[in-house]
C-alpha positions in Angstrom: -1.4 4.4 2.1 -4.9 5.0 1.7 -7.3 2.9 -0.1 -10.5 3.5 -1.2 -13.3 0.5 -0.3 -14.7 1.1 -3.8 -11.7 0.2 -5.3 -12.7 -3.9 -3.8 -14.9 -6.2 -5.9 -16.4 -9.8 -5.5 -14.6 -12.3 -6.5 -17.5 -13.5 -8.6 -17.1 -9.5 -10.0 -13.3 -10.2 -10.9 -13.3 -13.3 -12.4 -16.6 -12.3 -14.6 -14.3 -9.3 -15.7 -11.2 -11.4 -16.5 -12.8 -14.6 -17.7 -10.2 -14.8 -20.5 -8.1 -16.2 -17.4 -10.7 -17.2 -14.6 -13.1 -18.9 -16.9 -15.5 -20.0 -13.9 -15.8 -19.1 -10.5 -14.0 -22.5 -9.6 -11.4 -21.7 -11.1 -10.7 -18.1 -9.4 -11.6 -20.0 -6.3 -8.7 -22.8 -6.7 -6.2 -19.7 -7.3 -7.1 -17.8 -4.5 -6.5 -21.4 -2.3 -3.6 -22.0 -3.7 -2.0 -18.3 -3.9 -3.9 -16.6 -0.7 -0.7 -15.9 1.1 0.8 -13.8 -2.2 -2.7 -12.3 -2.7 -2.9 -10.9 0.9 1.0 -9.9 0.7 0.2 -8.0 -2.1 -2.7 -6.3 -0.7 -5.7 -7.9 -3.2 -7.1 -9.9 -1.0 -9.4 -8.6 1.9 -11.8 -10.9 3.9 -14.5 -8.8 4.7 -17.7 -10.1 6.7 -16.6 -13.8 5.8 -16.2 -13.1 2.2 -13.3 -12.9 0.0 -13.2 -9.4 -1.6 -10.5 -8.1 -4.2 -8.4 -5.4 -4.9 -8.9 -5.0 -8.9 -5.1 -3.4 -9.8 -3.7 -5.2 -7.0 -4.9 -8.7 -7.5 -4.1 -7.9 -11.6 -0.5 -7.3 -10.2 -0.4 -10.6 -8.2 -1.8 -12.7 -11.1 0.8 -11.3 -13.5 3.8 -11.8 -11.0 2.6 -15.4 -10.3 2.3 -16.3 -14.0 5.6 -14.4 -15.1 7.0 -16.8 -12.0 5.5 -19.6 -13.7 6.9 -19.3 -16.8 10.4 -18.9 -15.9 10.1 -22.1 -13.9 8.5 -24.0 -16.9 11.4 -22.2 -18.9 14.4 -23.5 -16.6 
């Protein structure tokens, strides 16, 4: 599969653009720690030239599978 390398955005980018859920940079920063091994599985994250870089519909897909995970653990 091809992707296209505008399709990646900052992280600062991302969690400006979905601050209803990120609501500082911290906060984007302690999900990526915590859930960088999903995040690359799922193709989002990229490291590129020492800096964390996103995939915008990928790393949407990843933080919706990880909070629909959550909630069904909170629910059991």
């Amino acid at each position: 599969m091809t992707e296209s390398i505008q399709a990646l955005m900052s992280a600062k980018a991302y969690q400006e653009s979905r601050a209803h859920l990120f609501p500082s940079t911290q906060s984007l920063s302690w999900f990526i720690r915590t859930h960088r091994q999903e995040l690359i599985d799922g193709g989002a994250l990229h490291v590129i030239a020492g800096r964390n870089v996103l995939q915008e519909a990928k790393t949407d897909e990843v933080v919706l599978a990880i909070g629909r995970q959550s909630a069904q653990r909170a629910a059991a």
